[in-house]
Structure formats: C-alpha cells, structure tokens
C-alpha positions in Angstrom: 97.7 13.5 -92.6 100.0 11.1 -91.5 99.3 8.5 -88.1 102.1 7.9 -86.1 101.9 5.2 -83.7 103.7 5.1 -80.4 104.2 1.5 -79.3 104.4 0.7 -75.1 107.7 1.9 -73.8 107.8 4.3 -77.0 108.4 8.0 -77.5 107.3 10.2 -80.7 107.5 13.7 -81.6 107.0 15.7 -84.3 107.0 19.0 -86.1 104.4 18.6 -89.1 100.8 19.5 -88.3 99.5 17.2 -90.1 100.6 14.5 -87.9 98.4 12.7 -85.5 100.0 10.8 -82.7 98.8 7.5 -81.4 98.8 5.3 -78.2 97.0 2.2 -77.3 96.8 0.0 -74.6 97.1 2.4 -71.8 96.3 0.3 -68.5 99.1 1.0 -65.6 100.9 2.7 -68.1 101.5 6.0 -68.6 100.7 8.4 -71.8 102.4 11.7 -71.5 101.4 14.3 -74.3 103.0 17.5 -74.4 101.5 20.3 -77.2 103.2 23.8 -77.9 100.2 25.8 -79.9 102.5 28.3 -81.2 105.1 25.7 -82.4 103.0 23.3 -83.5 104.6 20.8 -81.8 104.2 17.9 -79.8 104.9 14.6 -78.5 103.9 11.6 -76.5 105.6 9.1 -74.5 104.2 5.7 -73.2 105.9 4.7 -70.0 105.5 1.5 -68.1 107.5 2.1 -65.1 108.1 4.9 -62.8 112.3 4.6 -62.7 114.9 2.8 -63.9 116.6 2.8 -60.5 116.3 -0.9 -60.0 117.8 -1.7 -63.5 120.0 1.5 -64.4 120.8 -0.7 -67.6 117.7 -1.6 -68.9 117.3 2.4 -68.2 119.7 3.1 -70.8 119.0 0.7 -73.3 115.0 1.3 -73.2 114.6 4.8 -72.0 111.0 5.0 -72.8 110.2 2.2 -70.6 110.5 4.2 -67.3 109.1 7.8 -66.3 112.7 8.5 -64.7 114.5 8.7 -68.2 111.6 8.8 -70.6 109.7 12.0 -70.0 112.7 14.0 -69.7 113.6 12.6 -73.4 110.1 13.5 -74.5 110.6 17.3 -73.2 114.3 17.5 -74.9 112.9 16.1 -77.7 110.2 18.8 -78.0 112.0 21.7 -77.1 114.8 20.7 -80.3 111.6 20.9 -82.3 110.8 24.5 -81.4 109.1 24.0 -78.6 108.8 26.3 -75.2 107.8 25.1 -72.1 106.1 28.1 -71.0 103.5 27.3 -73.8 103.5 23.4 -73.6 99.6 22.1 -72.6 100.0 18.7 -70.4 97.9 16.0 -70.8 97.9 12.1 -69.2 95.5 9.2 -69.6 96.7 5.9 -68.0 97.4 4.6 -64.8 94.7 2.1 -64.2 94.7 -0.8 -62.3 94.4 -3.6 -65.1 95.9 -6.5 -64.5 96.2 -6.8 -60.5 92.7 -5.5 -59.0 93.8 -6.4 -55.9 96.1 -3.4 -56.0 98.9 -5.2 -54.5 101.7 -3.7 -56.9 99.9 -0.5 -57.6 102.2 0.2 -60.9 99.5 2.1 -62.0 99.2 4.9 -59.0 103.0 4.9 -58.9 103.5 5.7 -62.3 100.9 8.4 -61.8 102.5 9.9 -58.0 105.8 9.8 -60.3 104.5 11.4 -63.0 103.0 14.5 -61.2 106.5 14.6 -58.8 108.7 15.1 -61.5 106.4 17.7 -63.3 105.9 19.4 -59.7 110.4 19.8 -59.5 110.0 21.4 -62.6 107.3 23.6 -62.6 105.3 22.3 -65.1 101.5 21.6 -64.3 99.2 19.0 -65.9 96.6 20.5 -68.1 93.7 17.8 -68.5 93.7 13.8 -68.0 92.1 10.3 -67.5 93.2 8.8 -65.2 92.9 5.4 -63.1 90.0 2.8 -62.9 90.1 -0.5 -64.5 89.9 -0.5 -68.5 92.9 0.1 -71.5 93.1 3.3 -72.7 94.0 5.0 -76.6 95.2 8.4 -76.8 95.6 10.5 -80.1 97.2 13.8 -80.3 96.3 15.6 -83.4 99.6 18.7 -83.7 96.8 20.8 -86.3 95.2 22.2 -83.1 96.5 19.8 -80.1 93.2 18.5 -79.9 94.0 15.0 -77.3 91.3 12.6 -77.3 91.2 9.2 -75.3 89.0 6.4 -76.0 88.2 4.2 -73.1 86.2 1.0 -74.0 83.6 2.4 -76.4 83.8 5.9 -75.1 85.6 8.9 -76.7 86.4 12.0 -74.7 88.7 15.1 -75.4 90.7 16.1 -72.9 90.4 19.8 -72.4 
C-alpha cells in the first residue's frame, strides 16, 4: 500500500489499487475525487481558486491552483489511465469559510458554485460530499474499492 499525498494546488492520479490518495488542509479549497470501479482508477485534485481568468499565466504555470484548468487536467488525467466517465463516482469535501468568517470574499462558496457549474456543462453529477462550515478538512481516496473518507476536526466520515 503506498500513500500518495496531494499538496494544496496539487493533482494526483493513479492506476495501482493499492494506492491511497491523500489531501489535507481543505478549508475554502476544493478536493475533487474522481473513482472509476471498473478501472480501478482514480484521482484527486486540490484547487484553491475558481479560474485563472484574472492571472491566465499563473493558470498555466500552476494549473492545479484554479478549478478552471485543474479539474479538466484531473478528468484527462483519469481517462489516459483507463478511466470512463460514464462509471466515474464524484466526490467533494472543502469549501468552508476558514479564514474570513465574515464571508466577505466567499472563496469558499465560489469555488463550490464553480465546481458544480463546470460539472453541470458536462454532464457529470456529484456523487457524495462535505461541504462548507468553518473547520480544515483531510480527504483519502483508497483506489482498492474507492472508499473516500474525510476527517473534519476529530471526526471521520465516508462519503457515500
């Protein structure tokens, strides 16, 4: 069994069931997991930002960081691993409000109203999440049986 960790503005994907994947600090951020059962594969991305439209550049040279480049990566990514979308499950923990309770910038909900517009163009529906509220989250993805469980504080929950 190897543990692969995702960093913030990451992407990971793999092939071997063995794998487990790992994200941590999940606040406004986003953690996108995508699982194909048959396949065996899956993948997650850690996104901080909705889109790179107000820095195209910064788009390019960390395409994990936004929603607008990164989870399109994460799906290509995938699919060159033998993945199919019809069979991919969808799961999402993240987009709290952590740093600003006064909800002033939101990052958290925008990342999230992103999120499910993109998946919505392309016909692809979210299967489980966690979402908002005010603590970090860590999501695992374990590619033996795409089991995704998210710790919040001292709690652990599989999304189903």
């Amino acid at each position: 069994m190897a543990k692969i960790t995702i960093g913030i503005a990451d992407m990971k994907a793999s092939a071997d069931s063995a794998d487990i994947l790992t994200t941590y600090c999940l606040g406004s951020c986003i953690g996108l997991s995508l699982y194909d059962p048959v396949a065996k594969v899956g993948g997650i991305l850690h996104y901080m930002l909705p889109s790179d439209s107000i820095n195209p550049l910064k788009g390019e040279s960390k395409p994990f960081m936004f929603g607008s480049t990164g989870i399109p990566r994460l799906f290509k990514t995938c699919y060159q691993l033998g993945a199919e979308k019809k069979r991919l499950i969808i799961k999402v923990a993240g987009a709290g409000q952590v740093m600003n309770e006064s909800g002033m910038f939101n990052i958290g909900k925008r990342n999230y109203a992103f999120l499910r517009k993109i998946l919505w163009k392309n016909n692809v529906m979210i299967d489980a999440e966690s979402i908002g509220g005010s603590n970090n989250r860590t999501m695992f993805l374990r590619l033996s049986d795409g089991q995704v469980m998210v710790k919040l504080s001292r709690e652990e929950m599989v999304l189903l």
